[in-house]
N, C-alpha and C positions, 0 to 999 in steps of 0.2 A: 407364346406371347405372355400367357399370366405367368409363369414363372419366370421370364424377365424383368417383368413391370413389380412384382414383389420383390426379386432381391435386388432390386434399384432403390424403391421404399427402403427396404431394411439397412440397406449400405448405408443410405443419406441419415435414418436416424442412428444409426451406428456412431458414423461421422459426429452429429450434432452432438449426441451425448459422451462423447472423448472430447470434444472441444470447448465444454462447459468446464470441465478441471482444468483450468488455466489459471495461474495465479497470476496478480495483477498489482500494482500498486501505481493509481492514478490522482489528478487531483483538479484541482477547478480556482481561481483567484480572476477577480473582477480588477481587469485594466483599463482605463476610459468608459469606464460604465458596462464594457461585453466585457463578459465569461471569455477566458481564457482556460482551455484546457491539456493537459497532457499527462506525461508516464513516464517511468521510468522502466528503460528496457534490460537493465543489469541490477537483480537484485538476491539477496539471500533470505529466507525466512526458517528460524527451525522453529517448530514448535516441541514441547514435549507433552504428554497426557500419564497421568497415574495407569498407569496397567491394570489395577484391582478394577477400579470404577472408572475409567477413561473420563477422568477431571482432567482439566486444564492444569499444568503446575508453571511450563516459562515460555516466555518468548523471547529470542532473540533473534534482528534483524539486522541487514545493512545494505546497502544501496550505492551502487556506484554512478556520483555525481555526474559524470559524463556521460554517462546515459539517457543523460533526460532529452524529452520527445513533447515540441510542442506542434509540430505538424509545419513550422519557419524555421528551417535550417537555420539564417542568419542569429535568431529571437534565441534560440537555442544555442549559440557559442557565443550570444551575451552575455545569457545568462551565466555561464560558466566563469565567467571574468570578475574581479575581485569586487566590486559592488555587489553582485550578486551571491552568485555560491563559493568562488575563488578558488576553484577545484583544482587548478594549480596545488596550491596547498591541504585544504581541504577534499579530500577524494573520496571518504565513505559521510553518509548519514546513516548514525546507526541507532539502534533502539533497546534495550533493556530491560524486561519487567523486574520491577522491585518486590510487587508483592501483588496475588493477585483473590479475590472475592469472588467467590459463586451469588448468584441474584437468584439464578434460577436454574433450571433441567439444560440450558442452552447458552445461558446469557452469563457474562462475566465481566466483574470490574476489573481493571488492572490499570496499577500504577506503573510507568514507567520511566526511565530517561533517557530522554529524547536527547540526540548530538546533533546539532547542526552547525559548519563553519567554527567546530571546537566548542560552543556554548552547549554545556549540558541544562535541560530546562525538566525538570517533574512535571508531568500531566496524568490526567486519569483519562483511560479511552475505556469506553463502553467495547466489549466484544461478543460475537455470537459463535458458538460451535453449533455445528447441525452432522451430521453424519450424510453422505455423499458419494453412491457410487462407489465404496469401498477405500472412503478417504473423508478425514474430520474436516470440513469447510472450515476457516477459521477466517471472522471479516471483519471491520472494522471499520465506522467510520468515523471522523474525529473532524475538529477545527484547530489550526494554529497560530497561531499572529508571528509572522516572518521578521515583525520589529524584533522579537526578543532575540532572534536569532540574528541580529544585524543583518540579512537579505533584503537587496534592494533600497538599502539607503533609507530616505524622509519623502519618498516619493508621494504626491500628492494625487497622483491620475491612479495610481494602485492599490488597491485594496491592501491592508495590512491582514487580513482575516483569507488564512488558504483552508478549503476543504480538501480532506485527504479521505482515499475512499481504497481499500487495502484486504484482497481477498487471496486467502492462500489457502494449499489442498496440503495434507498430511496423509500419506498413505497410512491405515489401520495396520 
């Protein structure tokens, strides 16, 4: 009986810790005053790291707009519709780093640009590398304002300000 009830423990944390390397790109936007949150379930992310000193050198992403996941099917093939993301035409969101800054042993600036619905926009996101289970964490959280990116119109009940919250694993 103990050595069933241990390699049950052990499976489950096995389990747990292979399901923490999930990379993820979510986000959060305030519609009639509630949080609104979702994901996007089709996405690319490469990272690359200098080989001598495993520094950060680029990121390149891309996101396929019909993938996104707000938990309302209906709210979700809105969204896709040409006020919003118009993924008809527009199909990826993709990402670019331009140039990127060490802060620290972990932390990194990087400038990049940002494509949405064809508008490329420069922002600076804060990033953190951590090393993970035999894979560079790489995460990211940022703000956007969806006006610049024409999403969702002059809408007054919607917040213009989305948080994006963006965690990806890099095998070593």
């Amino acid at each position: 009986m103990k050595h069933f009830l241990f390699s049950a423990l052990f499976c489950c944390f096995v389990f747990i810790g292979f399901s923490q390397n999930t990379s993820s790109i979510d986000f959060v936007i305030s519609n009639l005053g509630i949080n609104v949150d979702g994901h996007f379930n089709s996405f690319s992310v490469m990272t690359k790291f200098n080989e001598a000193n495993s520094e950060l050198e680029s990121i390149l992403g891309s996101i396929t707009v019909s993938s996104i996941e707000t938990g309302i099917d209906s709210r979700d093939e809105h969204l896709l519709d040409a006020d919003y993301f118009n993924a008809e035409t527009y199909k990826l969101i993709t990402i670019k780093s331009e140039s990127i800054t060490k802060v620290s042993d972990s932390q990194y600036k990087v400038k990049v640009n940002l494509k949405i619905k064809g508008i490329t926009k420069q922002i600076t996101i804060n990033v953190d590398v951590v090393k993970v289970n035999g894979s560079h964490k790489v995460s990211s959280t940022f703000e956007i304002d969806r006006k610049d990116f024409k999403v969702g119109g002059s809408s007054f009940v919607m917040s213009k300000t989305v948080n994006i919250n963006v965690i990806h694993y890099q095998k070593l």
